[in-house]
Residue, then its C-alpha position, 0 to 999 in steps of 0.5 A: x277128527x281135527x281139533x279146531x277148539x280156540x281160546x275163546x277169551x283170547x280170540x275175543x281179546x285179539x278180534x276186538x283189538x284188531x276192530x279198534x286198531x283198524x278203525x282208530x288207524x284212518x281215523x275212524x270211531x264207528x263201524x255199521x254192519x248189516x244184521x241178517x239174525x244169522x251167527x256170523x253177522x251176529x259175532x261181527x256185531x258182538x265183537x264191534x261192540x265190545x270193541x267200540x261201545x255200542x253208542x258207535x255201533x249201528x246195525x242196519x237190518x234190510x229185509x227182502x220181501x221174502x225174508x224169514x220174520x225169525x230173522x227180524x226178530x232175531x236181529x232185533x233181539x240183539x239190537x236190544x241185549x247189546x244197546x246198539x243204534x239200528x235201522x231197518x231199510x226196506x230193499x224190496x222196491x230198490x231190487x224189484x224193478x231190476x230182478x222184474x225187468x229180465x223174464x229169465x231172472x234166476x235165484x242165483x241172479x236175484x240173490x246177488x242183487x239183493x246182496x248188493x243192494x244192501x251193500x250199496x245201503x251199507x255204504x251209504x249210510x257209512x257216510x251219514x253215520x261216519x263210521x266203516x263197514x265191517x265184514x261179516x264173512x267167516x274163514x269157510x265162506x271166504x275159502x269157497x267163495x261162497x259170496x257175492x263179490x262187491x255184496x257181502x265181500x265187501x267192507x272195510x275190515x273182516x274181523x272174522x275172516x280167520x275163524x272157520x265156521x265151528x269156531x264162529x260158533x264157539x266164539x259166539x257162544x262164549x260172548x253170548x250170542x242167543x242159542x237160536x241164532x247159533x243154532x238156526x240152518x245158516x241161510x244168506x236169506x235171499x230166497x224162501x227155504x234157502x239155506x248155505x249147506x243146502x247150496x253148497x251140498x254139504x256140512x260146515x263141519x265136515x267142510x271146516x274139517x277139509x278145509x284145515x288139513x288143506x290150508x292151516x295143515x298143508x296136506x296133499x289132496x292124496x293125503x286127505x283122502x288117506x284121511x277118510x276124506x271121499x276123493x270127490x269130496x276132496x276134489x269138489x272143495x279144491x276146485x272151489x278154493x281155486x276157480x274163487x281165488x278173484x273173490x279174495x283179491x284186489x283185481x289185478x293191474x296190469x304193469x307199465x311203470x316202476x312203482x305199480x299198486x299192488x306190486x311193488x306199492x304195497x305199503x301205503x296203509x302204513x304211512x303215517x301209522 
């Protein structure tokens, strides 16, 4: 087994410096994030905290109708411990009239709506509280590409972009995340009984473990295999770090000119910083 161990009080150190050097780098002093009751989005909202004191945080919970009441609870357990400003905004009667208009809507479609739907909340209430959105999404979910693009992909800033799945789970032990957040099936909570590693058909831990050889280590598909690693399991992850790379970046511009954004215009976000 990898050893995917971190120094806890050094990611802390690290992931609240980036929060607040981001944010205070275009002017801003208040982020908001959506609050499922789930590990990662509870991380994102301890780390915000600490980084920008909870008086400029706001934690917004958008519950579905068929949304767990753990969740809730959970979220507002949270709310209480950190201090946080929050609010809870209904998505039912906003997705309804668009998932009860197609007689073929799948889950799959109706969780993306959803998952939109609170996006374009966030987003709103990103001008009325003057803050930035912060990104719940961990290192696994962005690798699989496991999210709804222009749903929970989207934010300003991804503090926990960089730490897989087993260590979303130390950190937010060490900052004092509730235990039955940390221990709850992670779920994106879009449908009754759905859960991440029921979808994906597999355990973060034994994903996370994949994923480090691949990407932080650089071995080859045949050396994972040599490794213990099932050659269909190899293949089914690569596959899905692949066919998802449009998820992890900006869509790609077509070039005419000298000077095109995202090729030779890279540097903008440094003007004046």
């Amino acid at each position: 087994m990898n050893d995917l161990t971190i120094k806890t009080e050094l990611a802390e150190k690290i992931l609240t410096g980036f929060i607040r050097t981001e944010l205070h780098r275009v002017g801003f002093k208040k982020a908001l994030l959506g609050v499922s009751g789930g590990i990662d989005s509870a991380l994102s909202l301890y780390l915000s905290a600490k980084a920008l004191g909870p008086e400029n945080v706001l934690a917004l919970r958008m519950p579905y109708k068929t949304s767990s009441p753990d969740t809730l609870e959970d979220a507002q357990t949270m709310i209480d411990d950190l201090g946080v400003q929050s609010m809870t905004v209904e998505i039912t009667e906003m997705v309804d009239p668009l998932i009860n208009h197609y007689k073929d809507m799948t889950k799959l479609r109706a969780g993306n709506i959803m998952a939109r739907m609170r996006m374009i909340v966030l987003y709103d209430q990103s001008v009325a509280f003057n803050g930035l959105v912060m990104g719940t999404s961990n290192k696994t979910e962005i690798l699989l590409g496991y999210s709804t693009v222009f749903g929970d992909s989207a934010a300003a800033i991804q503090p926990i972009g960089d730490l897989y799945k087993t260590q979303v789970r130390q950190l937010a032990k060490a900052m004092g995340v509730p235990e039955t957040v940390i221990n709850k099936a992670p779920s994106a909570d879009l449908w009754q009984g759905q859960t991440d590693e029921g979808e994906l058909g597999f355990t973060y831990a034994d994903v996370d473990q994949l994923l480090y050889l691949l990407i932080d280590q650089r071995f080859s598909p045949e050396a994972c295999i040599e490794k213990g690693f099932e050659k269909t399991f190899v293949e089914r992850v690569i596959k899905l770090v692949r066919q998802n790379h449009y998820k992890r970046v900006m869509p790609p511009i077509a070039k005419l000119s000298q000077r095109t954004v995202g090729y030779d215009f890279l540097y903008l976000r440094d003007w004046g910083t």
